[in-house]
C-alpha positions in Angstrom: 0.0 0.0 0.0 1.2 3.4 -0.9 0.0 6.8 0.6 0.5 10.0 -0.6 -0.5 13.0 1.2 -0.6 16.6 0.5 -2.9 19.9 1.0 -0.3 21.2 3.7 0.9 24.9 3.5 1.0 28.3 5.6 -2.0 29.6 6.8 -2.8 32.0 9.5 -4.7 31.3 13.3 -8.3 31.0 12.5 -7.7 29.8 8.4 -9.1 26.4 7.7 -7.0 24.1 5.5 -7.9 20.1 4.1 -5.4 17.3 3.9 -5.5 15.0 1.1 -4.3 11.1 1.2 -4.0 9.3 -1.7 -4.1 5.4 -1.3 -3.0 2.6 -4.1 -2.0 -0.8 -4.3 -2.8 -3.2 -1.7 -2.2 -4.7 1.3 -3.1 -8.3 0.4 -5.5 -10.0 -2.2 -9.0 -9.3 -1.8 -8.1 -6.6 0.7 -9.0 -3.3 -0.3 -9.0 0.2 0.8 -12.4 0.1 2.0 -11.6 -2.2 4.7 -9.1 -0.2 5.7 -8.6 2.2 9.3 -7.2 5.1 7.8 -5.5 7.6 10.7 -3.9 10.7 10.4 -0.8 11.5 12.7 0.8 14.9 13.6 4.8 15.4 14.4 5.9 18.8 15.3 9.4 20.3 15.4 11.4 18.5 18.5 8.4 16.2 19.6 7.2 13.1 18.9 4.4 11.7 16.5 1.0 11.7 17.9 -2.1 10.0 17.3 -4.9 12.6 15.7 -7.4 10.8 14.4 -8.6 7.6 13.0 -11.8 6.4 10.8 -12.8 2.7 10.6 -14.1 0.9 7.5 -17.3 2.4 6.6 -17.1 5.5 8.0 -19.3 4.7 10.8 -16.8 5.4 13.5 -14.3 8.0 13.9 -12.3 9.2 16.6 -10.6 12.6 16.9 -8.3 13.4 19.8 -9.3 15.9 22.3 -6.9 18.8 21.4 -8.5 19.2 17.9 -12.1 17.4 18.5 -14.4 20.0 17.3 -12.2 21.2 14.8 -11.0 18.7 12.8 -12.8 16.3 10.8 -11.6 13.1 9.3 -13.1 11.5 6.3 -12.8 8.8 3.4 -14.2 8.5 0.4 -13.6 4.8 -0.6 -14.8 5.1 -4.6 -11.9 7.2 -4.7 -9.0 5.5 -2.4 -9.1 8.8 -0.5 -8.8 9.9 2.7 -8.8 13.6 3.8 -8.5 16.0 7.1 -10.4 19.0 7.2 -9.0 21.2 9.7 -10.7 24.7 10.5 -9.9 27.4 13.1 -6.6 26.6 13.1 -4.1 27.6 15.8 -0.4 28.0 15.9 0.2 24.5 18.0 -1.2 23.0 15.1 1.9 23.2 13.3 3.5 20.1 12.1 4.4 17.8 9.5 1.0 15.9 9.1 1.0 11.8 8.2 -1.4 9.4 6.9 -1.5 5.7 7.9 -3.3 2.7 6.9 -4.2 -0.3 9.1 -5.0 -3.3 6.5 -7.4 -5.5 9.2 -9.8 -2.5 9.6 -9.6 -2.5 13.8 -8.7 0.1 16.2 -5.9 1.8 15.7 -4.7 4.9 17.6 -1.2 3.9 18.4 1.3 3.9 15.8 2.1 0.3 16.4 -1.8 -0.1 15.0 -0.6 0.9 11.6 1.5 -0.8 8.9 1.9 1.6 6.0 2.4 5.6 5.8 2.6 8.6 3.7 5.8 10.7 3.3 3.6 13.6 5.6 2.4 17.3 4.9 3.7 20.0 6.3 1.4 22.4 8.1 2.3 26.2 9.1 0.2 28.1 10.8 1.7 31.6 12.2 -0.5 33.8 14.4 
């Protein structure tokens, strides 16, 4: 499986931006995208990656964490091998280099351990 995300840029505190990820190939025969959990990760500058959302086969259940709950919405549109973040009133402790993941059994998956494949990431600016 290969991701391929993008959308990141500079924006300023309040902007609203959308992350793209761009899935192909796949994990195993008879496996597709669709059965995927898809998760986004953040990294920002000295600290470590962290979990910020994930979406479960189906698009029934998502999970944001709390620090952008409210704000950030994660999505999938599986006719398209697609997954996408749309992130509105941004702040300035949003800034990082933004990853996508894939998790090939479709389960829970909020740890990094949980996922098997990733995008190169997206870097996100946002000054005040």
């Amino acid at each position: 499986v290969q991701l391929q995300a993008s959308g990141g840029g500079l924006v300023q505190a309040g902007d609203s931006l959308r992350l793209s990820c761009a899935a192909s190939g796949r994990a195993a025969p008879g496996r597709a995208f669709s059965s995927y959990t898809m998760g986004w990760f953040r990294q920002a500058p000295g600290k470590e990656r962290d979990f910020v959302a994930e979406i479960r086969p189906g698009s029934d259940i998502t999970y944001h964490t709390d620090s952008v709950r409210g704000r950030f919405t994660i999505s999938r549109d599986d006719a398209k091998n697609m997954l996408y973040l749309q992130m509105n009133n941004l702040k300035p402790e949003d800034t990082a280099t933004y990853y996508c993941a894939a998790n090939p059994h479709g389960t829970y998956a909020r740890l990094e351990i949980h996922y098997e494949y990733w995008g190169q990431g997206t870097l996100v600016t946002v000054s005040s």
